[in-house]
PyMOL Python script that loads the backbone (N, CA, C, O; Angstrom):
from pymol import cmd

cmd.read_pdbstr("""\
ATOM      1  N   UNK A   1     -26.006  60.950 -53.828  1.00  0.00           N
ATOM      2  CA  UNK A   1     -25.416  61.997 -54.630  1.00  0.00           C
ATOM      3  C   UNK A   1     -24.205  61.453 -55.369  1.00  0.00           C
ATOM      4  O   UNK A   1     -23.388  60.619 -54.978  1.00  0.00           O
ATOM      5  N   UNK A   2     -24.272  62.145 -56.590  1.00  0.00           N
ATOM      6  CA  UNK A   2     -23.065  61.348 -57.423  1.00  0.00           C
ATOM      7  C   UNK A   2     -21.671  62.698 -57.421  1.00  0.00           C
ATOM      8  O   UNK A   2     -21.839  63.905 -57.249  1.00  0.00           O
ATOM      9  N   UNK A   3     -20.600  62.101 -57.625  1.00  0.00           N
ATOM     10  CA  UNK A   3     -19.608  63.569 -57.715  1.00  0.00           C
ATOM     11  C   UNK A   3     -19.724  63.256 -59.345  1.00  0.00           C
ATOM     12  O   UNK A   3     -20.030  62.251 -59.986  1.00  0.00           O
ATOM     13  N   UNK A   4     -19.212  65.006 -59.804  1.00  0.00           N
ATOM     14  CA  UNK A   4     -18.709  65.111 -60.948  1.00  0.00           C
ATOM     15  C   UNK A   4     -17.192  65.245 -61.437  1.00  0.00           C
ATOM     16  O   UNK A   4     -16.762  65.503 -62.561  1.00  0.00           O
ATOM     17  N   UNK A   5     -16.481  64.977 -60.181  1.00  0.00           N
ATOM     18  CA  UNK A   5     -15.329  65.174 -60.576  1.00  0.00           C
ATOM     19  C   UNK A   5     -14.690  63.893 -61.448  1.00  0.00           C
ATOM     20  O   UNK A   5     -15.331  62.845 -61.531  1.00  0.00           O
ATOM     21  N   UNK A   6     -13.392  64.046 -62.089  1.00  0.00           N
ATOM     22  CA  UNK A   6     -13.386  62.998 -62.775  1.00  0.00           C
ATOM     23  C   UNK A   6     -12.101  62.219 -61.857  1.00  0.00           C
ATOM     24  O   UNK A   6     -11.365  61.423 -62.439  1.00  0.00           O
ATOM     25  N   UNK A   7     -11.989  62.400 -60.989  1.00  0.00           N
ATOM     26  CA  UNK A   7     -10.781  61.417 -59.955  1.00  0.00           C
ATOM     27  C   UNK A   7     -12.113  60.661 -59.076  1.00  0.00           C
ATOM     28  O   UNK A   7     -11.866  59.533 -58.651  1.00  0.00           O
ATOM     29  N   UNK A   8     -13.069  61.055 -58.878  1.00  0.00           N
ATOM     30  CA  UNK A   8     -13.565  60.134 -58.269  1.00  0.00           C
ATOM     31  C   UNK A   8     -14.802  59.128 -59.225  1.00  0.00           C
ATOM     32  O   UNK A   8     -15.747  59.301 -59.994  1.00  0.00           O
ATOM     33  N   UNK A   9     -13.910  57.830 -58.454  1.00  0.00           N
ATOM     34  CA  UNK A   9     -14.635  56.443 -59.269  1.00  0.00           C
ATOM     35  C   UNK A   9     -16.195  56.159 -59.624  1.00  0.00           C
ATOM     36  O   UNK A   9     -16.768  55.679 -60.602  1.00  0.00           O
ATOM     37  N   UNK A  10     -16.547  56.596 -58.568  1.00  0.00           N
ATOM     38  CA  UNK A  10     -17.656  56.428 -58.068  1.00  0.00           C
ATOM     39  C   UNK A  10     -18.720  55.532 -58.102  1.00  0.00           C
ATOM     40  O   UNK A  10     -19.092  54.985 -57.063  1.00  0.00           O
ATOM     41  N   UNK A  11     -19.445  55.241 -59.556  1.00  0.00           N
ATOM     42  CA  UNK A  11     -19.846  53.918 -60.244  1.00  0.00           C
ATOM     43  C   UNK A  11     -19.560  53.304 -61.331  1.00  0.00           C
ATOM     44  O   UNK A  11     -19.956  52.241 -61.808  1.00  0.00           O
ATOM     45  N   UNK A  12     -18.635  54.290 -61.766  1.00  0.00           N
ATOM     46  CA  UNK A  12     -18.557  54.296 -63.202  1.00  0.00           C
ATOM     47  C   UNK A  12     -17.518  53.235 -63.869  1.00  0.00           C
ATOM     48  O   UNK A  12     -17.507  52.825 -65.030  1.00  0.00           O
ATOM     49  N   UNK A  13     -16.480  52.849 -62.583  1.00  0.00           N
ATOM     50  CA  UNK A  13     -15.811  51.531 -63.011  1.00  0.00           C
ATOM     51  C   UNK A  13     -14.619  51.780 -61.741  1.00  0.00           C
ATOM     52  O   UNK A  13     -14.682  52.601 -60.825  1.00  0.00           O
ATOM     53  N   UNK A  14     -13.569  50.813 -62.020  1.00  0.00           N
ATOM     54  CA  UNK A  14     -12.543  50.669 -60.810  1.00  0.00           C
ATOM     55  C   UNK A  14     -11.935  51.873 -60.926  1.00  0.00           C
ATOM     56  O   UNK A  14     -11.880  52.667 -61.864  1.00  0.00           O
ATOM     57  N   UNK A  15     -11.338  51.894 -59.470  1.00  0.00           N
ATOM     58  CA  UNK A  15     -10.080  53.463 -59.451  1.00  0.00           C
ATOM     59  C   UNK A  15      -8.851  53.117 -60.257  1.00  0.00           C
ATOM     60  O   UNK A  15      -8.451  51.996 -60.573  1.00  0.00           O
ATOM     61  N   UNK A  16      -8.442  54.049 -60.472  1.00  0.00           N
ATOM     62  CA  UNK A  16      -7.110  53.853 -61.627  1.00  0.00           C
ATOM     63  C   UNK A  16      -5.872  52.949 -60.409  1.00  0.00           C
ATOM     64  O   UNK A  16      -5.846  53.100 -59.188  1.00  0.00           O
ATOM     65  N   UNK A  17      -5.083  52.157 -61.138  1.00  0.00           N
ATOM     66  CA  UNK A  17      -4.298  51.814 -59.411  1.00  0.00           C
ATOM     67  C   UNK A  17      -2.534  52.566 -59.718  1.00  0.00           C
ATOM     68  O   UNK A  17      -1.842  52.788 -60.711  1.00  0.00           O
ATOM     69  N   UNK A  18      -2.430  52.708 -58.569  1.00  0.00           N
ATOM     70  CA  UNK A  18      -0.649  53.272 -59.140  1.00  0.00           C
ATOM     71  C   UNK A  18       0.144  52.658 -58.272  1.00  0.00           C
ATOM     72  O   UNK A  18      -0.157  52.138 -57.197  1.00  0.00           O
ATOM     73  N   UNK A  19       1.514  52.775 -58.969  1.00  0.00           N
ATOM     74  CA  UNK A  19       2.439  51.734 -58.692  1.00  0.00           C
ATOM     75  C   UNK A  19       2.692  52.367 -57.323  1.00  0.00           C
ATOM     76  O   UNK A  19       2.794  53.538 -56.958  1.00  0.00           O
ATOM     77  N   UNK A  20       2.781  50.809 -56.487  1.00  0.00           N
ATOM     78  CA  UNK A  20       3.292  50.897 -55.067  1.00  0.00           C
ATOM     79  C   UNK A  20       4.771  51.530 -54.761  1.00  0.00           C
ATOM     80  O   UNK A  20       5.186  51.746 -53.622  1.00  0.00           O
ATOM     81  N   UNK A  21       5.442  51.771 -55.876  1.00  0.00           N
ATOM     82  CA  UNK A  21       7.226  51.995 -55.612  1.00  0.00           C
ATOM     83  C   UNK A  21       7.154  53.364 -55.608  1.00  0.00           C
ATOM     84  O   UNK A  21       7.474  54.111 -54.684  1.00  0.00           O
ATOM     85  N   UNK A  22       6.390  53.877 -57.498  1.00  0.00           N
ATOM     86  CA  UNK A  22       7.290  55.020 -57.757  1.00  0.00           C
ATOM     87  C   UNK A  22       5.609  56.282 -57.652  1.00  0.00           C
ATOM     88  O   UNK A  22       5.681  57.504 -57.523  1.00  0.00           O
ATOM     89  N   UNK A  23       4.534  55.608 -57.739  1.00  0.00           N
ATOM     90  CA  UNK A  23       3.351  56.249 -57.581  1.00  0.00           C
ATOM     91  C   UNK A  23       2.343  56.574 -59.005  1.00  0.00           C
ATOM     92  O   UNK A  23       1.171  56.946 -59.057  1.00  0.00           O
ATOM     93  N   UNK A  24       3.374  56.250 -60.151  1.00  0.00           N
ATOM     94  CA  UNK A  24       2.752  56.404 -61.394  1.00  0.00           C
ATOM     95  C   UNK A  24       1.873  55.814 -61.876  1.00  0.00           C
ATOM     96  O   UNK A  24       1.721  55.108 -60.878  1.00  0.00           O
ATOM     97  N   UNK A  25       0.772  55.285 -62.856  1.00  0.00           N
ATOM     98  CA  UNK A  25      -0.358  54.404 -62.918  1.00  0.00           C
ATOM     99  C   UNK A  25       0.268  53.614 -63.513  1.00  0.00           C
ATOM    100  O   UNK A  25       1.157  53.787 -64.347  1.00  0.00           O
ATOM    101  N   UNK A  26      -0.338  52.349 -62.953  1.00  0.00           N
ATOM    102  CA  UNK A  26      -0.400  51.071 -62.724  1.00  0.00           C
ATOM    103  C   UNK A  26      -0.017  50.718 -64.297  1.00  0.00           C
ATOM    104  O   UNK A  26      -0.705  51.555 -64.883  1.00  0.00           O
ATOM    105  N   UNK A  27       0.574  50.079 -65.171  1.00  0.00           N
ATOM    106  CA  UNK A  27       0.670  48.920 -66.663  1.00  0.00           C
ATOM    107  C   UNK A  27      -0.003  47.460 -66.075  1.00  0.00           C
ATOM    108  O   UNK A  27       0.221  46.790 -65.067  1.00  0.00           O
ATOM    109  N   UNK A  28      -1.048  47.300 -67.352  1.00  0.00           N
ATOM    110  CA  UNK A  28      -1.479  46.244 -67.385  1.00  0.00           C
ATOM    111  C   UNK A  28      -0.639  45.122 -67.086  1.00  0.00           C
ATOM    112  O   UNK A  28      -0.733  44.348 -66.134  1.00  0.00           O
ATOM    113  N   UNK A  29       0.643  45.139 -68.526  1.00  0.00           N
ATOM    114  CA  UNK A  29       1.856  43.954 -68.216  1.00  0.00           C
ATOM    115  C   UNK A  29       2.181  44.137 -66.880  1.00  0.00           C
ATOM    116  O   UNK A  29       1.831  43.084 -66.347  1.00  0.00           O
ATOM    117  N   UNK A  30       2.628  44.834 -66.069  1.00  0.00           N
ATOM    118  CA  UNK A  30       3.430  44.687 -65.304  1.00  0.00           C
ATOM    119  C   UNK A  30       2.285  44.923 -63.739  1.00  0.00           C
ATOM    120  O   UNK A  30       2.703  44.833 -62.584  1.00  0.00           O
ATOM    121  N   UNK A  31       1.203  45.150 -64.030  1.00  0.00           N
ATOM    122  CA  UNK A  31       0.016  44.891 -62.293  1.00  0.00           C
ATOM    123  C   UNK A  31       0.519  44.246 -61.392  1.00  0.00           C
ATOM    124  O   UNK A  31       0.823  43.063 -61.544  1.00  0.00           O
ATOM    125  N   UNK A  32       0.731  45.008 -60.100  1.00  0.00           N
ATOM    126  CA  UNK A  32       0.157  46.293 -59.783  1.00  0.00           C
ATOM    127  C   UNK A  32       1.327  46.932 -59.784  1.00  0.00           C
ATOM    128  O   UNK A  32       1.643  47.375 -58.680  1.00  0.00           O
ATOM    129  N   UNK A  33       2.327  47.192 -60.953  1.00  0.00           N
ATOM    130  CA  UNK A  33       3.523  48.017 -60.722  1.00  0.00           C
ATOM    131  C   UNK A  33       3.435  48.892 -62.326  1.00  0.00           C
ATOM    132  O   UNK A  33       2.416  48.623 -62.963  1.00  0.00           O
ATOM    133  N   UNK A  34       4.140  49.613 -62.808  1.00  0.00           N
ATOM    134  CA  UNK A  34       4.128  50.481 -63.760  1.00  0.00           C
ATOM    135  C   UNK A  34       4.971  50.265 -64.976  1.00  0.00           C
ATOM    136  O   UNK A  34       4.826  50.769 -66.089  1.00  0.00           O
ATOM    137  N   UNK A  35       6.341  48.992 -64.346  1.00  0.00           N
ATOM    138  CA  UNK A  35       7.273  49.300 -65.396  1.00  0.00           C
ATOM    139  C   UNK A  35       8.038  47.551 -64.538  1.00  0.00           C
ATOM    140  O   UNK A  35       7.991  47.300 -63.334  1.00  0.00           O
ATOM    141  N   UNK A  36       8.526  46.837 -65.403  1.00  0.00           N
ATOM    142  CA  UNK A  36       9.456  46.027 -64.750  1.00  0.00           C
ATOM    143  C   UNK A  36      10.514  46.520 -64.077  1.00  0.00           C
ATOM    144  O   UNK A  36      10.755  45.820 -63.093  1.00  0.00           O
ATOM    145  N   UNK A  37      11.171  47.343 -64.186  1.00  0.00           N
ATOM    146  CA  UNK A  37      11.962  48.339 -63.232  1.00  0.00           C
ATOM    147  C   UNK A  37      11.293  48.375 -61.933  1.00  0.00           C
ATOM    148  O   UNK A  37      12.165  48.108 -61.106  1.00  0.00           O
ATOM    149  N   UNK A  38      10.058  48.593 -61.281  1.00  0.00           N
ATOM    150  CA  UNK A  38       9.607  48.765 -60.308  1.00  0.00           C
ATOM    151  C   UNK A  38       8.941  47.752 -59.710  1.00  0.00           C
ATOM    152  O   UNK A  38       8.433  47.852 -58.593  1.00  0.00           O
ATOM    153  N   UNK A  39       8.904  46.534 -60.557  1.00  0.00           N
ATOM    154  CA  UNK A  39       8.305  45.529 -59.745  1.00  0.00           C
ATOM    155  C   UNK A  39       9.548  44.288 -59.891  1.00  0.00           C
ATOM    156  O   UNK A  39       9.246  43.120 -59.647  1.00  0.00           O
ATOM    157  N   UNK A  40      10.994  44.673 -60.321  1.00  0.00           N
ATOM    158  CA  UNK A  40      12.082  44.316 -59.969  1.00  0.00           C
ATOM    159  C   UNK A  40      12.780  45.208 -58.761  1.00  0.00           C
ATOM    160  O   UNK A  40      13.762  44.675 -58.243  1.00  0.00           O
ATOM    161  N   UNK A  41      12.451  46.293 -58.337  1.00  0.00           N
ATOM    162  CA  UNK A  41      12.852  46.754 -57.039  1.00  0.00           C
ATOM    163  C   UNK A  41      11.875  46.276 -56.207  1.00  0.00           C
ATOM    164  O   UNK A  41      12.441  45.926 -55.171  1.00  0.00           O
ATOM    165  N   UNK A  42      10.792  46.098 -56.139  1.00  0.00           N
ATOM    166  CA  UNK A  42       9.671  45.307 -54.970  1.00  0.00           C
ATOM    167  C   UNK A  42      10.745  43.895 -54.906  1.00  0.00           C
ATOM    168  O   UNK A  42      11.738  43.837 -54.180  1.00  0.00           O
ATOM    169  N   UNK A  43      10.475  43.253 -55.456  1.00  0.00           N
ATOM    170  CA  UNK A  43      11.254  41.535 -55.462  1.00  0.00           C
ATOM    171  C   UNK A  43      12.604  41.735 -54.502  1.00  0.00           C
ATOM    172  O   UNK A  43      12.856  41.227 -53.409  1.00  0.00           O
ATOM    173  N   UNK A  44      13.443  42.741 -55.386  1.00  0.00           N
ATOM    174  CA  UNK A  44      15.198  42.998 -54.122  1.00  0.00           C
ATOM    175  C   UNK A  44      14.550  43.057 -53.059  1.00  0.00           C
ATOM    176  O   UNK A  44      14.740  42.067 -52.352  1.00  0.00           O
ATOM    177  N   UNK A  45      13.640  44.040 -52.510  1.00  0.00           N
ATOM    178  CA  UNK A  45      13.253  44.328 -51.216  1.00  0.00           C
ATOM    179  C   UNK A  45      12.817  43.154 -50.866  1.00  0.00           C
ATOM    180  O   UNK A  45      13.443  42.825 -49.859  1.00  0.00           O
ATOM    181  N   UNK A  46      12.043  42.317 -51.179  1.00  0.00           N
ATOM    182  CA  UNK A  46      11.415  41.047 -50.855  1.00  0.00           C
ATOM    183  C   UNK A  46      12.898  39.783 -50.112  1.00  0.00           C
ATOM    184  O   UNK A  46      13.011  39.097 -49.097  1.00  0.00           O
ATOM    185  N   UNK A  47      13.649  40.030 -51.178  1.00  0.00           N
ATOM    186  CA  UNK A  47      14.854  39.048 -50.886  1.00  0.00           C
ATOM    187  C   UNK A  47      15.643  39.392 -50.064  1.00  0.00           C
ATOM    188  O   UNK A  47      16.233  38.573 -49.361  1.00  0.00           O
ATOM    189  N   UNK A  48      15.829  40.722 -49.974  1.00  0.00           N
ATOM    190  CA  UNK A  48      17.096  41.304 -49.197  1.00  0.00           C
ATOM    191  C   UNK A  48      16.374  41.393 -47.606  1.00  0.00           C
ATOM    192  O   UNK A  48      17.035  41.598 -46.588  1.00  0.00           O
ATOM    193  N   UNK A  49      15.140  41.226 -47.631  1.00  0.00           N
ATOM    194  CA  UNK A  49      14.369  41.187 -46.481  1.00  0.00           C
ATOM    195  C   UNK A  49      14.464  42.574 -45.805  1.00  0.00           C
ATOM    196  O   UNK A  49      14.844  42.766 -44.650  1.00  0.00           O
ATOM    197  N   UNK A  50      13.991  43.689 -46.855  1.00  0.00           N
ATOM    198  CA  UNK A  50      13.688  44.887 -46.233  1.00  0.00           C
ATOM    199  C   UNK A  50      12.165  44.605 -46.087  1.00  0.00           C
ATOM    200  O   UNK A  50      11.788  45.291 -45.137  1.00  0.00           O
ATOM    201  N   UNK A  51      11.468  44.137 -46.431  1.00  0.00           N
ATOM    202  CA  UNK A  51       9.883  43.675 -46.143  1.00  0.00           C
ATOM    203  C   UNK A  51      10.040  42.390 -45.101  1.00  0.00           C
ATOM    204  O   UNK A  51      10.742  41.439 -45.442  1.00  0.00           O
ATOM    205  N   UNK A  52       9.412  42.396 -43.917  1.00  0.00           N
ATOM    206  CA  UNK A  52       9.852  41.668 -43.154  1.00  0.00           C
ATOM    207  C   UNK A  52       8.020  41.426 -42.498  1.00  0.00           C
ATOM    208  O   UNK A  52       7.188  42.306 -42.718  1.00  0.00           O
ATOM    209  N   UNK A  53       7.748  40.487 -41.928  1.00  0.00           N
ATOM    210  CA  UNK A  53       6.304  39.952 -41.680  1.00  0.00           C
ATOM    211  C   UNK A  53       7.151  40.361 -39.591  1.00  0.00           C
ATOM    212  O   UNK A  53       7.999  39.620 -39.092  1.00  0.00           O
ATOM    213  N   UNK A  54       6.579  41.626 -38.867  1.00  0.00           N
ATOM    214  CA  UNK A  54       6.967  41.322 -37.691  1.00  0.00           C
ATOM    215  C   UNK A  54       6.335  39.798 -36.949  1.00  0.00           C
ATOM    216  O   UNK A  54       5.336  39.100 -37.127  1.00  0.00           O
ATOM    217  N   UNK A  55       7.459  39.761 -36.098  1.00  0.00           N
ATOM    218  CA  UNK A  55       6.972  38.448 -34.920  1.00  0.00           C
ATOM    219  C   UNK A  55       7.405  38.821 -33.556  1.00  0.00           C
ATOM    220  O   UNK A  55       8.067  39.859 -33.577  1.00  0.00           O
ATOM    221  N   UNK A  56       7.230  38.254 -32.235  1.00  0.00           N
ATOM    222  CA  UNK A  56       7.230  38.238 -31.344  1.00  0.00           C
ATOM    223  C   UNK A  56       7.758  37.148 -31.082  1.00  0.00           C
ATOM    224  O   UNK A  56       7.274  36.033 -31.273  1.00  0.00           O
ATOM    225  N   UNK A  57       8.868  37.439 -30.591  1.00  0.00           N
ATOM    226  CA  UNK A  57       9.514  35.893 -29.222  1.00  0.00           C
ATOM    227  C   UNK A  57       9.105  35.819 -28.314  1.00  0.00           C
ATOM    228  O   UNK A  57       9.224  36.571 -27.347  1.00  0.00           O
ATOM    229  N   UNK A  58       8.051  34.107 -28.533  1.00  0.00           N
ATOM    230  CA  UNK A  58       7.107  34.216 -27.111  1.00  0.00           C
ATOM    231  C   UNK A  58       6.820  32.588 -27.643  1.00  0.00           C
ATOM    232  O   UNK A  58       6.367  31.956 -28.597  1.00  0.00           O
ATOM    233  N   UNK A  59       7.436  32.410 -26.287  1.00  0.00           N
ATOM    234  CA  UNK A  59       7.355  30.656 -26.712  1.00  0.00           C
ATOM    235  C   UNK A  59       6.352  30.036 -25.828  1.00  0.00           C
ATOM    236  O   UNK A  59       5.900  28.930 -26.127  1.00  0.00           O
ATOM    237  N   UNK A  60       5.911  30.735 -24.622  1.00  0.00           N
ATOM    238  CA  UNK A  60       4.913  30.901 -24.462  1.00  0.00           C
ATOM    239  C   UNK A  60       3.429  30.833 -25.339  1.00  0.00           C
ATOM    240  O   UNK A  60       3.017  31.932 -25.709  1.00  0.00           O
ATOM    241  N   UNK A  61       2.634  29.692 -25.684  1.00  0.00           N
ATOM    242  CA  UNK A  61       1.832  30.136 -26.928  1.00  0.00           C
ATOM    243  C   UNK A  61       0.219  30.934 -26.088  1.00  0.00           C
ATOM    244  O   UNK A  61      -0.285  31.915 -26.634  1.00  0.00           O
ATOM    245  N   UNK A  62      -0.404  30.352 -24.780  1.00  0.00           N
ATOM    246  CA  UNK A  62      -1.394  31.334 -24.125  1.00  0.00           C
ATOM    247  C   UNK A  62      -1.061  32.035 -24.342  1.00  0.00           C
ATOM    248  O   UNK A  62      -1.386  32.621 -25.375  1.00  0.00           O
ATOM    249  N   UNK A  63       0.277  32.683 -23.090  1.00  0.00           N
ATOM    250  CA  UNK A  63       0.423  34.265 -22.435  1.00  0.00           C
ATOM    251  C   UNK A  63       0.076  34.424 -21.489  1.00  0.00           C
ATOM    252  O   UNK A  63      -0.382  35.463 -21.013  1.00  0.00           O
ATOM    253  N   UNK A  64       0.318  32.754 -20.700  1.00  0.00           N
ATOM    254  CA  UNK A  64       0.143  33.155 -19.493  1.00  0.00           C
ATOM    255  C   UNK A  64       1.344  32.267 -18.391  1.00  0.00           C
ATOM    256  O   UNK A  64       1.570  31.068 -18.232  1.00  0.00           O
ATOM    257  N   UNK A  65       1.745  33.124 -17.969  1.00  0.00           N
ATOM    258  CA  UNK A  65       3.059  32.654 -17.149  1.00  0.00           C
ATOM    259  C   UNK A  65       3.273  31.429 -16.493  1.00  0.00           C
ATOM    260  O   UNK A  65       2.434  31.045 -15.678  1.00  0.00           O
ATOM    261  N   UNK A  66       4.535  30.590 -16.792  1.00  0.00           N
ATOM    262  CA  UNK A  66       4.106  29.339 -16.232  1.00  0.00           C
ATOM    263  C   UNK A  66       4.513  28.804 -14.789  1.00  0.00           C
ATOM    264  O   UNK A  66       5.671  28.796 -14.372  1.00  0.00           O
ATOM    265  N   UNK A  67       3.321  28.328 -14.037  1.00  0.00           N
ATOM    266  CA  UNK A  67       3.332  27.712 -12.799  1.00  0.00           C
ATOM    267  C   UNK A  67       4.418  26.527 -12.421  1.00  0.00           C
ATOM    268  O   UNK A  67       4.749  25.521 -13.049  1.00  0.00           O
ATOM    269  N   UNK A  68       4.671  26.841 -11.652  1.00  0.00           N
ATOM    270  CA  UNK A  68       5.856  25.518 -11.230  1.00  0.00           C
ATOM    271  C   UNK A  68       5.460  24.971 -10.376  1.00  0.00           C
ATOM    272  O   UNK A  68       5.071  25.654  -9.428  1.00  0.00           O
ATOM    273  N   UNK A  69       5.345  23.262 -10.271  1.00  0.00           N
ATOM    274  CA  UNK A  69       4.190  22.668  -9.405  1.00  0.00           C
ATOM    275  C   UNK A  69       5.390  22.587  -7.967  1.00  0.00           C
ATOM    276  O   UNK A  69       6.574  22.919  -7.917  1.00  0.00           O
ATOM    277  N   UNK A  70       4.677  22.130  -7.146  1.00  0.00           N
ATOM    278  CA  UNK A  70       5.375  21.990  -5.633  1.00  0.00           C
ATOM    279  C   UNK A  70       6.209  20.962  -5.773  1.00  0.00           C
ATOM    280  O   UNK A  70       5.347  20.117  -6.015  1.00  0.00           O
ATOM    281  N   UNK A  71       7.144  20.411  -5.808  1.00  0.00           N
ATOM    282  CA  UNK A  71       8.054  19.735  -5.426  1.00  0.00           C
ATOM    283  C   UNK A  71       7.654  18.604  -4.287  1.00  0.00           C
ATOM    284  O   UNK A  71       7.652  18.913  -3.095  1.00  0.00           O
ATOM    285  N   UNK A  72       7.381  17.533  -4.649  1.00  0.00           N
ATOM    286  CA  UNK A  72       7.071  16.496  -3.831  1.00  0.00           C
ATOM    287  C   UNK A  72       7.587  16.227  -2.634  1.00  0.00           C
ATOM    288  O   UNK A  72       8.735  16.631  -2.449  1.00  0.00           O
ATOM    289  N   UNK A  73       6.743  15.319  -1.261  1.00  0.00           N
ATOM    290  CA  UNK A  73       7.623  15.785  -0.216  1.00  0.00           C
ATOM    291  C   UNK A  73       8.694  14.621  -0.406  1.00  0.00           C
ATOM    292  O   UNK A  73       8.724  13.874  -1.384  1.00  0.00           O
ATOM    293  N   UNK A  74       9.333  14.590   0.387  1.00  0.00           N
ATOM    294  CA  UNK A  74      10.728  13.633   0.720  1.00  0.00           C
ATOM    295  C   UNK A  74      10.217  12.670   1.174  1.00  0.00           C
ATOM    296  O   UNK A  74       9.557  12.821   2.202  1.00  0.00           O
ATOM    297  N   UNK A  75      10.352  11.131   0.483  1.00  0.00           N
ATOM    298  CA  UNK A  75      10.313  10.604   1.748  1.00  0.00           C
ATOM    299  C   UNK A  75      11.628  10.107   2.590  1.00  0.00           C
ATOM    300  O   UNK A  75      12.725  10.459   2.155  1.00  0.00           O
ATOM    301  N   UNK A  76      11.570   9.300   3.785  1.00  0.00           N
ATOM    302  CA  UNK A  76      12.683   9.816   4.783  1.00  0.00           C
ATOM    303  C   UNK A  76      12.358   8.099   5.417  1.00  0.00           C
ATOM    304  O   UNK A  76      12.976   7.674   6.393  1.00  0.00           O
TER     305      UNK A  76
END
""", "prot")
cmd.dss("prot")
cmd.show_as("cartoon", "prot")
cmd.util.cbc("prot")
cmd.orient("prot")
């Protein structure tokens, strides 16, 4: 079944894309943002490191706890 509405893509070609900042559709020049204004506020965020990739402190690289061997006997 096909829709008739005209927001949905369906076969007829790609979805319209809108800017990730402000939500408005996408400018060719400036893909995938709307305006250099908004894909100069993506970049600050990028630098100022409000976009951050999480990590885990785990130096550990398995994940599995490490064994401590026996301590050799004495000799005497």
């Amino acid at each position: 079944m096909t829709s008739d509405t005209p927001d949905d893509p369906g076969r007829d070609g790609p979805a319209r894309q809108v800017c990730p900042i402000c939500g408005k559709a996408a400018a060719e020049k400036y893909r995938p943002f709307c305006s250099s204004r908004c894909a100069d506020v993506d970049l600050n965020r990028w630098l100022t490191g409000a976009y951050a990739i999480p990590v885990t402190e785990d130096d550990d690289e398995d994940g599995e706890e490490p064994t401590l061997s026996p301590a050799p006997p004495s000799e005497r």
